[in-house]
Each structure stands twice: as C-alpha cells, then as structure tokens.
PDB file as gemmi writes it, atoms N, CA and C in Angstrom:
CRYST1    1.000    1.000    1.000  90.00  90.00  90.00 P 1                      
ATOM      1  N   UNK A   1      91.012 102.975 175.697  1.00  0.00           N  
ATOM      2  CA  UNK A   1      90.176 103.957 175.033  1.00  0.00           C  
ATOM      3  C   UNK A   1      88.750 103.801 175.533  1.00  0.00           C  
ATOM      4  N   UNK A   2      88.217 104.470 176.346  1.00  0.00           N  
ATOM      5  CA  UNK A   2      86.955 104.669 176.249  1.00  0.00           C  
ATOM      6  C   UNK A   2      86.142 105.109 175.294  1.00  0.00           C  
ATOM      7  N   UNK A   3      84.885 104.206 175.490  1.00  0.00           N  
ATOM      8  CA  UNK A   3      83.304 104.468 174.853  1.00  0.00           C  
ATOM      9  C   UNK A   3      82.571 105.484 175.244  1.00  0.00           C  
ATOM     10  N   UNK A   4      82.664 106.809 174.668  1.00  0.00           N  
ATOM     11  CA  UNK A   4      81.427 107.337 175.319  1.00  0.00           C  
ATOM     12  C   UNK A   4      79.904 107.842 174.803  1.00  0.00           C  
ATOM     13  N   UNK A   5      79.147 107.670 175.820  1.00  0.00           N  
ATOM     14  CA  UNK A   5      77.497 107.322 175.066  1.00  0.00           C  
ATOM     15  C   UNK A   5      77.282 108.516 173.761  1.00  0.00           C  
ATOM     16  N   UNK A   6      78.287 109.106 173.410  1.00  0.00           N  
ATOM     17  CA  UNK A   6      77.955 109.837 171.999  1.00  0.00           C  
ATOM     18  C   UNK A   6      78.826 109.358 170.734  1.00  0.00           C  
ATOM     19  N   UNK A   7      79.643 108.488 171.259  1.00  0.00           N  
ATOM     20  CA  UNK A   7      80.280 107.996 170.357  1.00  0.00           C  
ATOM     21  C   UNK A   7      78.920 106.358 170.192  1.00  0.00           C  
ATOM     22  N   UNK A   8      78.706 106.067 171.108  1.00  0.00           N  
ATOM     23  CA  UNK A   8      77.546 104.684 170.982  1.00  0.00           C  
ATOM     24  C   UNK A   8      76.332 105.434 170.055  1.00  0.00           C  
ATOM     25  N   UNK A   9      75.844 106.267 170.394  1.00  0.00           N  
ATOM     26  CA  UNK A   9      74.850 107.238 169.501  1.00  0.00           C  
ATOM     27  C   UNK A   9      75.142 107.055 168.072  1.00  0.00           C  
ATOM     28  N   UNK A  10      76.560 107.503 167.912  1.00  0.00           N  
ATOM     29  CA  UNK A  10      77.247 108.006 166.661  1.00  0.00           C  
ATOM     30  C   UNK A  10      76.904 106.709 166.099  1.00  0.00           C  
ATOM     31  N   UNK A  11      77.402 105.614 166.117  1.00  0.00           N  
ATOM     32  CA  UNK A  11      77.698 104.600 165.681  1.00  0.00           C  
ATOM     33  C   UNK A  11      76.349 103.931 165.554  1.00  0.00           C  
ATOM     34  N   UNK A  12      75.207 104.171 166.266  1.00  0.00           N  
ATOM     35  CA  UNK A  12      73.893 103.488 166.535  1.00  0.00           C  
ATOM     36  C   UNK A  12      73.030 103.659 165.375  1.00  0.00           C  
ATOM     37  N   UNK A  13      73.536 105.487 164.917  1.00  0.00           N  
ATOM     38  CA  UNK A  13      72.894 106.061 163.834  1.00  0.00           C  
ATOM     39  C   UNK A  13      73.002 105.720 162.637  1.00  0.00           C  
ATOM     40  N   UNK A  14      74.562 105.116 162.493  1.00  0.00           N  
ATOM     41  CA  UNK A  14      75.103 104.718 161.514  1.00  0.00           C  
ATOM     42  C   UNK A  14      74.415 103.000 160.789  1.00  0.00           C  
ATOM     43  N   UNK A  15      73.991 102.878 162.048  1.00  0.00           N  
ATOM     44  CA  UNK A  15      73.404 101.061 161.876  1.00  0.00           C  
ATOM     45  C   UNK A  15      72.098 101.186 161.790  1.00  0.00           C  
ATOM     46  N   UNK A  16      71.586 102.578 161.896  1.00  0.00           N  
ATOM     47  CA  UNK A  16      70.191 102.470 162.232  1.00  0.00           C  
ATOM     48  C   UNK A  16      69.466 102.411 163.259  1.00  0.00           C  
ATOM     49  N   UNK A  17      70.109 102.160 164.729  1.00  0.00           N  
ATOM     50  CA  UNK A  17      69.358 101.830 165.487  1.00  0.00           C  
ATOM     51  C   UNK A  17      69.099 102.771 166.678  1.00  0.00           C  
ATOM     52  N   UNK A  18      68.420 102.157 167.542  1.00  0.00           N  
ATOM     53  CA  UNK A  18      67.758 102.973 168.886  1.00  0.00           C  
ATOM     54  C   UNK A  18      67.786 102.185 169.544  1.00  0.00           C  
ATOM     55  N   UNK A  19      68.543 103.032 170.484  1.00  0.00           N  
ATOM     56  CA  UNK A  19      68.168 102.512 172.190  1.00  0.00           C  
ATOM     57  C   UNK A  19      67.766 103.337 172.959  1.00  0.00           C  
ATOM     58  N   UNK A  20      67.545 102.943 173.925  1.00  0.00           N  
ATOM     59  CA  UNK A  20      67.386 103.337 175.249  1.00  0.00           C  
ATOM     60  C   UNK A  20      68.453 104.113 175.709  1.00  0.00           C  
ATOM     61  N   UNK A  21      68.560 104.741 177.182  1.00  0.00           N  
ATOM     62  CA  UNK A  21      69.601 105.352 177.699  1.00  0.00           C  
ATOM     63  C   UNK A  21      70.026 104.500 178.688  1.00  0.00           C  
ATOM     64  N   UNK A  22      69.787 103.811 179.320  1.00  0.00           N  
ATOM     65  CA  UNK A  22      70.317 102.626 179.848  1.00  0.00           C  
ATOM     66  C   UNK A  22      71.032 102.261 178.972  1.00  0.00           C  
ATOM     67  N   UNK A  23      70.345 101.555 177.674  1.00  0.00           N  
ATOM     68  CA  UNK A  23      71.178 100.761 176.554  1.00  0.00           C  
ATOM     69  C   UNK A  23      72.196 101.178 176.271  1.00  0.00           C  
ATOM     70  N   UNK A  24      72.333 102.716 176.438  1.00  0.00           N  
ATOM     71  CA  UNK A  24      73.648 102.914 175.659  1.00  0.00           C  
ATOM     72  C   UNK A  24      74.719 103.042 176.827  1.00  0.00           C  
ATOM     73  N   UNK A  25      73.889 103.530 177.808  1.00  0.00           N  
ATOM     74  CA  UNK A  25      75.350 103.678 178.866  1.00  0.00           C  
ATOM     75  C   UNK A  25      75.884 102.173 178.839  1.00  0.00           C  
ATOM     76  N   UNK A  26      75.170 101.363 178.933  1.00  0.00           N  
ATOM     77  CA  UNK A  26      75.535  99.865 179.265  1.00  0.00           C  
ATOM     78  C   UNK A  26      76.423  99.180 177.831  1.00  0.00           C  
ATOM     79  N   UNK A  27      76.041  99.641 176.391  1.00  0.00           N  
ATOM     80  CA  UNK A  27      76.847  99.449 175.284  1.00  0.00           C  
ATOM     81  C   UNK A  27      78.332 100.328 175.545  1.00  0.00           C  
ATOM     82  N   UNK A  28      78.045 101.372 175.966  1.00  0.00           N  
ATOM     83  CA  UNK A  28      79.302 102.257 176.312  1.00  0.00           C  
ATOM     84  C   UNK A  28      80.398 101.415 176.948  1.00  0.00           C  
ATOM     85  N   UNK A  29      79.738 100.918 178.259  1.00  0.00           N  
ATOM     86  CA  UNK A  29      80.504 100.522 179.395  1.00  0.00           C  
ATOM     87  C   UNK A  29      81.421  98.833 178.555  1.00  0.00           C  
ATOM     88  N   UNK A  30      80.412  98.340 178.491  1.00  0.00           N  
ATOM     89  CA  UNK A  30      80.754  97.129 177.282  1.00  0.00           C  
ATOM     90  C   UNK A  30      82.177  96.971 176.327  1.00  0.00           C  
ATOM     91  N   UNK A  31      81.643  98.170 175.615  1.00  0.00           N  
ATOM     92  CA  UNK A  31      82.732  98.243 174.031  1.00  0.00           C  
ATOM     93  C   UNK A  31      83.597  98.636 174.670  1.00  0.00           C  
ATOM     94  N   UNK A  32      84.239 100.062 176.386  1.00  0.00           N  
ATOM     95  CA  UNK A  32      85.355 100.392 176.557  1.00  0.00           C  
ATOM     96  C   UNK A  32      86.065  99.149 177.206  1.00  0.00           C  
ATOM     97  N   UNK A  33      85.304  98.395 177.558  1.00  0.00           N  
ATOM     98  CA  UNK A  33      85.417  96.832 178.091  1.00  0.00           C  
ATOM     99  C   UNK A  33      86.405  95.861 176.839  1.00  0.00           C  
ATOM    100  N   UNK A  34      85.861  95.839 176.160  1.00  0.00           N  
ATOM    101  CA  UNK A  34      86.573  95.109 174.825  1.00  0.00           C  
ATOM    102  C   UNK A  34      87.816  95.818 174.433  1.00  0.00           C  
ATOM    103  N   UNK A  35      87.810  97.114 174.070  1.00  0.00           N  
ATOM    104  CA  UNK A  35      88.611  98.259 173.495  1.00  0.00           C  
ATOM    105  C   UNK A  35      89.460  97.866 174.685  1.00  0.00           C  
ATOM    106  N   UNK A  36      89.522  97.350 175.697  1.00  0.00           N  
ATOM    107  CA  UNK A  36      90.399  97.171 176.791  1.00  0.00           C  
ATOM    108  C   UNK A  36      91.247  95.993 177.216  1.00  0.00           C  
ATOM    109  N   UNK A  37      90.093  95.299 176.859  1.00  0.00           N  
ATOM    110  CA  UNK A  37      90.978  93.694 177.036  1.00  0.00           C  
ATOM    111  C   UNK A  37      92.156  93.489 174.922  1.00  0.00           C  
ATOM    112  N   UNK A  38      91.433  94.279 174.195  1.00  0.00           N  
ATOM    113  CA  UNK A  38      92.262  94.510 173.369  1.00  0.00           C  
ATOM    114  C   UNK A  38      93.646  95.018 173.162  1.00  0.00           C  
ATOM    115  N   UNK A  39      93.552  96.263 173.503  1.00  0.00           N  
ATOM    116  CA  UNK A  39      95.099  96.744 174.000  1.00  0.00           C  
ATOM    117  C   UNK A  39      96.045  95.847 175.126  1.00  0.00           C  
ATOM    118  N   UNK A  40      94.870  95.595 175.950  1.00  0.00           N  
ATOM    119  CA  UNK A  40      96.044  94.543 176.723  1.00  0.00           C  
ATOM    120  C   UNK A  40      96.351  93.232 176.220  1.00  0.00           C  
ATOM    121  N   UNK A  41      95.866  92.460 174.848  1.00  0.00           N  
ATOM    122  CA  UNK A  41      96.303  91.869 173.742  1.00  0.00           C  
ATOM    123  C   UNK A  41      97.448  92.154 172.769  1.00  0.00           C  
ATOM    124  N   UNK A  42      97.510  93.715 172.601  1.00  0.00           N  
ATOM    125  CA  UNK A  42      98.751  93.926 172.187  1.00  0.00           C  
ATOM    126  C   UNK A  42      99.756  94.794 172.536  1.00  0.00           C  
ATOM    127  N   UNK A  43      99.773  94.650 174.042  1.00  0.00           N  
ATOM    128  CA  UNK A  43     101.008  94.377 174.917  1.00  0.00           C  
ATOM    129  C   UNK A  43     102.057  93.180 174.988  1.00  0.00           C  
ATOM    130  N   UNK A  44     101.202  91.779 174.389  1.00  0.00           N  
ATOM    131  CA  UNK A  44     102.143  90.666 174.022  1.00  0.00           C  
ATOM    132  C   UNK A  44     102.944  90.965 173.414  1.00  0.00           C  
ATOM    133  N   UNK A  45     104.248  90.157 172.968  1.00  0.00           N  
ATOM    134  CA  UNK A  45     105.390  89.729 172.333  1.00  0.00           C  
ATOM    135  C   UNK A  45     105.228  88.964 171.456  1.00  0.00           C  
ATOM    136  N   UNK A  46     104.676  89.112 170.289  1.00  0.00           N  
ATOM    137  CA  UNK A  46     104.104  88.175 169.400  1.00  0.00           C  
ATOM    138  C   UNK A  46     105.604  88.163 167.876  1.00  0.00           C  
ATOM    139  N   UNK A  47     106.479  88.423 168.329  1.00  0.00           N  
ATOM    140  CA  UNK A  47     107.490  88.177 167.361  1.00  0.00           C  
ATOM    141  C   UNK A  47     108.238  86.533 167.424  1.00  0.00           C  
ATOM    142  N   UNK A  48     108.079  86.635 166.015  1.00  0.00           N  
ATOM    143  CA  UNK A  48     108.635  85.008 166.309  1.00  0.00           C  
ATOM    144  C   UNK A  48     107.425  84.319 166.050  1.00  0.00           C  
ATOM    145  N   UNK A  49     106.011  84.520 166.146  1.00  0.00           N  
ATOM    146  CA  UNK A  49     105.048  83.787 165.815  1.00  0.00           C  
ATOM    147  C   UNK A  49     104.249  83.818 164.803  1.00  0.00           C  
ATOM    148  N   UNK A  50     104.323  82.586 164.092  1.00  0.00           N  
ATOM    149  CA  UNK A  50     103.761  82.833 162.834  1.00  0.00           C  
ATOM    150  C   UNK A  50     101.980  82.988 163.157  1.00  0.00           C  
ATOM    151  N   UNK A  51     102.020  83.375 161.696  1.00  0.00           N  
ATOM    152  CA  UNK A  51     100.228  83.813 162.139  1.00  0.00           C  
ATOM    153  C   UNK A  51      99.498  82.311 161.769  1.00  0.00           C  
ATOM    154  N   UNK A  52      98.279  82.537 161.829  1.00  0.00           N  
ATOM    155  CA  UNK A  52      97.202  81.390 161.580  1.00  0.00           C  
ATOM    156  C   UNK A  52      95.704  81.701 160.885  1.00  0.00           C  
ATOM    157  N   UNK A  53      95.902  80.740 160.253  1.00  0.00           N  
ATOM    158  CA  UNK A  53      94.028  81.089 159.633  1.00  0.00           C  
ATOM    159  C   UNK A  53      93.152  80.620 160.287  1.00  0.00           C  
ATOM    160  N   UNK A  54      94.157  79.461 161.296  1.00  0.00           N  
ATOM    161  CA  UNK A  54      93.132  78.879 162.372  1.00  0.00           C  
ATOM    162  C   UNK A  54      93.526  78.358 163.660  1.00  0.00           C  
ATOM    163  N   UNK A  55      92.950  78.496 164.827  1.00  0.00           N  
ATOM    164  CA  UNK A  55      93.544  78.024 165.725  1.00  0.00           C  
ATOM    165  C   UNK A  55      94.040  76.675 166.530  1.00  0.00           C  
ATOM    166  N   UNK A  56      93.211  75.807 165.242  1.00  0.00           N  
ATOM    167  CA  UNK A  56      94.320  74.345 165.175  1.00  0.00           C  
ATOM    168  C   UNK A  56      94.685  73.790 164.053  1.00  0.00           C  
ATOM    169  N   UNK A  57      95.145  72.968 164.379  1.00  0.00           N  
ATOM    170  CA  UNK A  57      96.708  72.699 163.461  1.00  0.00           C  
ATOM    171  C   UNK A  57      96.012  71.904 162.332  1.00  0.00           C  
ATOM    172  N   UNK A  58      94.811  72.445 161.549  1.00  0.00           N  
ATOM    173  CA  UNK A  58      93.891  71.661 160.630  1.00  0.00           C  
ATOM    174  C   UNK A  58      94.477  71.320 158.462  1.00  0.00           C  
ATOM    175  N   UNK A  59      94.559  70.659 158.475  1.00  0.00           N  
ATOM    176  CA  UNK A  59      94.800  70.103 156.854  1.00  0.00           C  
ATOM    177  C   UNK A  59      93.260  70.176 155.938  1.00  0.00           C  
ATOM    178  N   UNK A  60      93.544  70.249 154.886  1.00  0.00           N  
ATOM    179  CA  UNK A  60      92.175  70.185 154.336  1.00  0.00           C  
ATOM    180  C   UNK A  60      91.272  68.904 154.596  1.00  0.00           C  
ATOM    181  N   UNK A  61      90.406  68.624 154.906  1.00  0.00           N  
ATOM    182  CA  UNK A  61      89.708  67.520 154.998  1.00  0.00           C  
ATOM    183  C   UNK A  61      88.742  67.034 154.171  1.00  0.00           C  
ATOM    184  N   UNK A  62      88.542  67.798 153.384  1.00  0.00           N  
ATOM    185  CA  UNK A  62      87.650  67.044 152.358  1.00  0.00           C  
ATOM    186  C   UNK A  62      88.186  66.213 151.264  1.00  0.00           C  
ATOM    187  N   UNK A  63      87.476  65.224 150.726  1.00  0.00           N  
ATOM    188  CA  UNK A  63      87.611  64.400 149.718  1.00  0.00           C  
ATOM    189  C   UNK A  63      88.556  65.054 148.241  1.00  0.00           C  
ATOM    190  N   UNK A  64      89.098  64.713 147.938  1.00  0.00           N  
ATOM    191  CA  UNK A  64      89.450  65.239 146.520  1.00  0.00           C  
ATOM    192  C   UNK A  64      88.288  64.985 145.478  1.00  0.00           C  
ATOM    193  N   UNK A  65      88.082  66.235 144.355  1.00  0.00           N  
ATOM    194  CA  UNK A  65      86.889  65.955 143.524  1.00  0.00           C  
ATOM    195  C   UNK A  65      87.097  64.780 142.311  1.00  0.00           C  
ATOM    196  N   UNK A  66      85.953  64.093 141.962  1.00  0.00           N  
ATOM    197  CA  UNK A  66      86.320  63.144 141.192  1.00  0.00           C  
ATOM    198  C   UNK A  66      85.415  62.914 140.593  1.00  0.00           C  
ATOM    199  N   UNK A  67      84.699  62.769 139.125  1.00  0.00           N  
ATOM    200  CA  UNK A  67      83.822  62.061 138.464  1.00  0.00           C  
ATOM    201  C   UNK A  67      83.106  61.152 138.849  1.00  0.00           C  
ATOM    202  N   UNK A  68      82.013  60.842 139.141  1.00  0.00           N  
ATOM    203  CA  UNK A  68      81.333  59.748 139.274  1.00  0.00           C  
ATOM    204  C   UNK A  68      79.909  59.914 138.080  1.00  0.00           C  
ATOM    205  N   UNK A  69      79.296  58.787 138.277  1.00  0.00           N  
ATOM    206  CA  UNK A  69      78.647  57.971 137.557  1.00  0.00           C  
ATOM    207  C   UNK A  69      77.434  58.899 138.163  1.00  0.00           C  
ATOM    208  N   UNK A  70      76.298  59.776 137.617  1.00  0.00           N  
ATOM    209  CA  UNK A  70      74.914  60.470 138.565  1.00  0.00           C  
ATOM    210  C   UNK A  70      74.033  59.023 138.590  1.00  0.00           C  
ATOM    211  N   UNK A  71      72.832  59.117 139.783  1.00  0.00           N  
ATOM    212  CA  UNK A  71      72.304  57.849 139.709  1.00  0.00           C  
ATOM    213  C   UNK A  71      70.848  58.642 138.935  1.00  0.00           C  
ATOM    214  N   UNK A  72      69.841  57.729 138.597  1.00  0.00           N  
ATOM    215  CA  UNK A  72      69.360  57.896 137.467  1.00  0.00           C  
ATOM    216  C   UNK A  72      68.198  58.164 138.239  1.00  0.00           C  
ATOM    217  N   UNK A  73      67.341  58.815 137.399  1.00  0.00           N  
ATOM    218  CA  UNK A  73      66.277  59.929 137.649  1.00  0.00           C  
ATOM    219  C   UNK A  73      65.161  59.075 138.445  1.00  0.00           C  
ATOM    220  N   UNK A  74      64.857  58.318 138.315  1.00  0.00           N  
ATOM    221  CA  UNK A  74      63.660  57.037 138.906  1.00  0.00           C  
ATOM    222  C   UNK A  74      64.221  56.499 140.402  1.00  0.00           C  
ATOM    223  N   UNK A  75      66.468  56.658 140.342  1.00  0.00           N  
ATOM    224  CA  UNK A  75      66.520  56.267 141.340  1.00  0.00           C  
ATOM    225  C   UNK A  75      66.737  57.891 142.780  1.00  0.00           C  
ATOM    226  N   UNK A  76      66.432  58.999 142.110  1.00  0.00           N  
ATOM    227  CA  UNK A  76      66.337  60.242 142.789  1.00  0.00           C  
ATOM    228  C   UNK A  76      64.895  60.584 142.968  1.00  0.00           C  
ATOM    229  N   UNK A  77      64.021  59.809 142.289  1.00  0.00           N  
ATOM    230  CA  UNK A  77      62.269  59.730 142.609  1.00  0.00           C  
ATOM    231  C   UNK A  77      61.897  59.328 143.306  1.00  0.00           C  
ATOM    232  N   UNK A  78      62.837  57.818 143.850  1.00  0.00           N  
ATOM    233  CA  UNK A  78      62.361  56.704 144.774  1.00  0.00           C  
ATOM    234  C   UNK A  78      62.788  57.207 145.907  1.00  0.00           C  
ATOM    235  N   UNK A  79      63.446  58.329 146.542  1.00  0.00           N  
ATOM    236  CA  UNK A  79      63.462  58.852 147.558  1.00  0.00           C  
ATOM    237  C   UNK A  79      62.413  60.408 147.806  1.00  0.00           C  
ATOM    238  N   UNK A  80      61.771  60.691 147.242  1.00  0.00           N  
ATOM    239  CA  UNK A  80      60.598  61.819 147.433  1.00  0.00           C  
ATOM    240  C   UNK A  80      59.679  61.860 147.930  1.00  0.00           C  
ATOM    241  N   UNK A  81      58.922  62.346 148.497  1.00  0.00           N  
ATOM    242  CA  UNK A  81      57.977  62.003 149.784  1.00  0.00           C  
ATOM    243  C   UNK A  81      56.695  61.940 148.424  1.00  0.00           C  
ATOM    244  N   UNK A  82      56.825  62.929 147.365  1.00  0.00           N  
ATOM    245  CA  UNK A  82      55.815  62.805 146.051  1.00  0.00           C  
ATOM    246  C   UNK A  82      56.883  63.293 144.975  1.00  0.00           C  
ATOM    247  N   UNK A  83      56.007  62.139 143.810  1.00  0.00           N  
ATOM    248  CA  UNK A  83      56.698  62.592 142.161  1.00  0.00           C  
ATOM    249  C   UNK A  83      55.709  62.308 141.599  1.00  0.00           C  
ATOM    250  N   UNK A  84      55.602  63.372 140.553  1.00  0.00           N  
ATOM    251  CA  UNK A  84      54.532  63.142 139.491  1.00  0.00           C  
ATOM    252  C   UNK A  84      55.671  63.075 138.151  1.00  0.00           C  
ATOM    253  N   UNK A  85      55.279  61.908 137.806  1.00  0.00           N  
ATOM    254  CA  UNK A  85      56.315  61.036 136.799  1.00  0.00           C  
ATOM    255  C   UNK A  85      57.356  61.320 136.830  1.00  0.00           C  
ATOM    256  N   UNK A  86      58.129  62.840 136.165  1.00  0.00           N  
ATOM    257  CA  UNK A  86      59.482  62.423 136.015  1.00  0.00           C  
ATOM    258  C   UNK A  86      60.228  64.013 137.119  1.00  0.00           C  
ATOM    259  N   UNK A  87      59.153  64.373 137.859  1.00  0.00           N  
ATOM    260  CA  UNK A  87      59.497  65.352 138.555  1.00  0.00           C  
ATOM    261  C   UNK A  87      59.215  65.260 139.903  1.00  0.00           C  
ATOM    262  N   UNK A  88      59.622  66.316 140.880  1.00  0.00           N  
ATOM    263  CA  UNK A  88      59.280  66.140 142.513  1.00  0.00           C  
ATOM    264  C   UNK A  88      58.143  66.728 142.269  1.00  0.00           C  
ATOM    265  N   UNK A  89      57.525  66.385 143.496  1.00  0.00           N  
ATOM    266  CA  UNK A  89      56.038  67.430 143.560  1.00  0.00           C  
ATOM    267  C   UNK A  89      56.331  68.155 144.631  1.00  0.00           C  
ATOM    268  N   UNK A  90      56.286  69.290 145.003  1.00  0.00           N  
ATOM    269  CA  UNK A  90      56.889  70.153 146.146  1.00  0.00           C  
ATOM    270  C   UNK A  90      55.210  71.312 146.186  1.00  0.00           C  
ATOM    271  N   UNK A  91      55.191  71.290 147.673  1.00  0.00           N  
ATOM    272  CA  UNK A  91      53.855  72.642 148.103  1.00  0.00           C  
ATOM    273  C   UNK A  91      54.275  73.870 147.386  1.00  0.00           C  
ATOM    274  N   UNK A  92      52.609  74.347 147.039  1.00  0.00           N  
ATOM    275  CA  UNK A  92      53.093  75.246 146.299  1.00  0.00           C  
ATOM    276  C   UNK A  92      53.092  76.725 147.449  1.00  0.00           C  
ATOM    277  N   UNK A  93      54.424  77.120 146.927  1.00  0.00           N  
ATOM    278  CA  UNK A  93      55.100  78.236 147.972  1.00  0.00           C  
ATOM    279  C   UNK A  93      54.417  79.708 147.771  1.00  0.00           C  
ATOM    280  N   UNK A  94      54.194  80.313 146.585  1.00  0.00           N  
ATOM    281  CA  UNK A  94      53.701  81.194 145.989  1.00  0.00           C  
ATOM    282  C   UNK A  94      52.348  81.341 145.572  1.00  0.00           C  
ATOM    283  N   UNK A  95      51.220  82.210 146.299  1.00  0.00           N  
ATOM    284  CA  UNK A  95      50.041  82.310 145.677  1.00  0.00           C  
ATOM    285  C   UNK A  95      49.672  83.330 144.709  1.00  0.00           C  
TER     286      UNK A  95                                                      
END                                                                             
C-alpha cells in the first residue's frame, strides 16, 4: 500500500502538524516503506505459534510484597542534603 503526500497531509492535520514538501514526500516514501515490510510480515505462516507479551522467555522478577518494619523519621532525615526538624527542606519551586 502506498503513502501518498495527501494522505501524509491528511494525517499531519490530524496531529497538528506542518511540514515542508520535502518532509512529506520523504514521510510518504518512509510509511509506504513500513506499510511494506509489514505485509511482507504477514505473508508468514504463523499457525502453530503461540503469541507473546514478550520476546523472551521472561517470569516475573520482582520480589513478592511483604510488610516490613518503616525506618523512623530521624533515620529518613539523616539522609537529606537539609531538614528543618521534622521535615525536608526542598528549593522553593513556585514564586
């Protein structure tokens, strides 16, 4: 299936954007590029293969969740670059 620069237009308008006329012949040439190596993707024989959520053979890897003990407020202070007593002191972001 070809791209052609009014269908790139079409779609440009839709996103908002502007190009050039270079840009679009060259987006044209591009997307019938993809739209191409696609179809010749499903020319495969893909029966018999199960699908995937991923392309390796991955298990969950994270920790299982579990209760712990929080460490205590003086010991989440003692890592702050500043605390004014029982809080962080952070720049102020908003004038």
């Amino acid at each position: 299936m070809a791209v052609t620069v009014e269908k790139v237009r079409y779609i440009a308008s839709l996103a908002r954007l502007r190009f050039t006329e270079e840009e679009e012949a060259r987006l044209a040439r591009e997307m019938s590029e993809v739209l191409a190596y696609v179809a010749k993707l499903e020319e495969l024989d893909t029966e018999g293969v199960p699908t995937l959520s991923h392309v390796l053979d991955m298990r969950n890897v994270f920790r299982e969740d579990a209760a712990r003990a929080r460490i205590s407020r003086e010991e989440a202070l003692r890592g702050a670059p500043e605390a004014d007593d029982a809080y962080f002191r952070v720049p102020k972001v908003i004038e």
